[in-house]
C-alpha positions in Angstrom: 39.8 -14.5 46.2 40.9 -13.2 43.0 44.5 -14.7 43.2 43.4 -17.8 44.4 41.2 -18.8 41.8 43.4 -17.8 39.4 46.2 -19.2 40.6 44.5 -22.4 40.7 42.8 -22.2 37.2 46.5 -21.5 35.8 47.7 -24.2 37.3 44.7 -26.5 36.4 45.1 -25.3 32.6 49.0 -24.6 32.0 48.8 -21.0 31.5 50.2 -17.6 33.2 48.2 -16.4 35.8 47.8 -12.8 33.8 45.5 -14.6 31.2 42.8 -14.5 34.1 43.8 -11.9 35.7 43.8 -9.0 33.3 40.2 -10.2 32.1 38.7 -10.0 35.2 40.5 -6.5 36.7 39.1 -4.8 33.6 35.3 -6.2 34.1 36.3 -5.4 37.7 36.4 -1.6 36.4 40.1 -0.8 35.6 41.8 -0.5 32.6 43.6 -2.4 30.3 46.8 -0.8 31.5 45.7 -0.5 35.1 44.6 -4.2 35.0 48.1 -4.9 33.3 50.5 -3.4 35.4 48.2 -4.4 38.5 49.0 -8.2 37.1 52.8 -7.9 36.8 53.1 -6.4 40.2 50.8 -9.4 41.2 53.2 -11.9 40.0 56.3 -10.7 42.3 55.6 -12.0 45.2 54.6 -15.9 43.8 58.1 -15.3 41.9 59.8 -14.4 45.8 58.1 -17.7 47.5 58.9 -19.5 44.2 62.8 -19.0 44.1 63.0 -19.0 47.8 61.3 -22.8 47.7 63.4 -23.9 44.8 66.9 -22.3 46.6 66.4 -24.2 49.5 65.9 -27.6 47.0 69.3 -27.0 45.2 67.5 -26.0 42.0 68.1 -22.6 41.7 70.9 -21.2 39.5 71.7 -17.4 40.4 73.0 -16.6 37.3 70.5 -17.8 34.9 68.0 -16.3 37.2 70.1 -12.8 37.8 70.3 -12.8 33.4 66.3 -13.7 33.3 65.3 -11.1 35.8 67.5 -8.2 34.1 65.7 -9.3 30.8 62.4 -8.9 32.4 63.0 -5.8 33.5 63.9 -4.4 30.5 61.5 -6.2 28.4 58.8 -4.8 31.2 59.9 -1.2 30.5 59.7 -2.3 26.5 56.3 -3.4 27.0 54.9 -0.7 29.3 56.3 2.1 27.0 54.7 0.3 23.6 51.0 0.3 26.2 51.3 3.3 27.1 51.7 4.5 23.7 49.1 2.9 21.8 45.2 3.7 22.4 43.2 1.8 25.0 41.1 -0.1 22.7 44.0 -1.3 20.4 45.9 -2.9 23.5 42.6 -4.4 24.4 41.9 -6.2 20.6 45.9 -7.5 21.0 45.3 -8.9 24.3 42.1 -10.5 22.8 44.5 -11.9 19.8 47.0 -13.4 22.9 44.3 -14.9 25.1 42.8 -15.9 21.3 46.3 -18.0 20.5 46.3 -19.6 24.3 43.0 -20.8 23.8 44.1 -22.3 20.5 47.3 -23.7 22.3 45.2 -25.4 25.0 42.8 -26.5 22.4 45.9 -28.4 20.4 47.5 -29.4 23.4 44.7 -31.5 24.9 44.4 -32.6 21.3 47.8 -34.3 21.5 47.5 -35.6 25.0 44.2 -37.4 23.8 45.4 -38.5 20.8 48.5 -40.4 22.5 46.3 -41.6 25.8 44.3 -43.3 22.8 46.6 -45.1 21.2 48.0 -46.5 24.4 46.7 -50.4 25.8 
């Protein structure tokens, strides 16, 4: 139930599914490292049935995707070594800060849109 609400509030609102899921594992129980690793792994599968869909349309390019997932992977043990290494409530106040700036960039985006829709006849 969990990944299907979020998957539909992320695509409602334009943002990664780990804003809402990393929230709710924690109230859930688990930690902020726990919830954040339990996230990633979440992802993998939406990424499989993703590329598959977009292979079979003719919009997949191996190589971009090959050089983007070799990225994420290092940027993934990057990440995971810099969480590990910081306390549990400092990792908790920066993911506060990022779900913070998306709120702000939601804010400003619907902003825009409104702004434009307005002027229009």
């Amino acid at each position: 139930m969990l990944g299907l609400a979020a998957g539909i509030l992320a695509g409602l609102f334009g943002v990664g599914g780990g804003i809402l899921f990393v929230p709710t594992l924690v109230a859930l129980g688990l930690g902020q490292i726990e919830a954040q690793a339990t996230s990633l792994l979440a992802i993998l599968p939406t990424v499989v049935a993703g590329a598959w869909n977009q292979r079979r349309y003719g919009n997949l390019r191996i190589k971009t995707a090959l050089v983007l997932g070799v990225s994420s992977v290092v940027g993934v043990e990057g990440g995971a070594w810099i969480a590990t290494s910081l306390p549990e409530d400092t990792l908790r106040r920066l993911f506060g800060i990022l779900l913070l700036a998306v709120a702000v960039q939601l804010a400003w985006r619907a902003r825009r849109m409104r702004a434009r829709y307005a002027d229009s006849p």
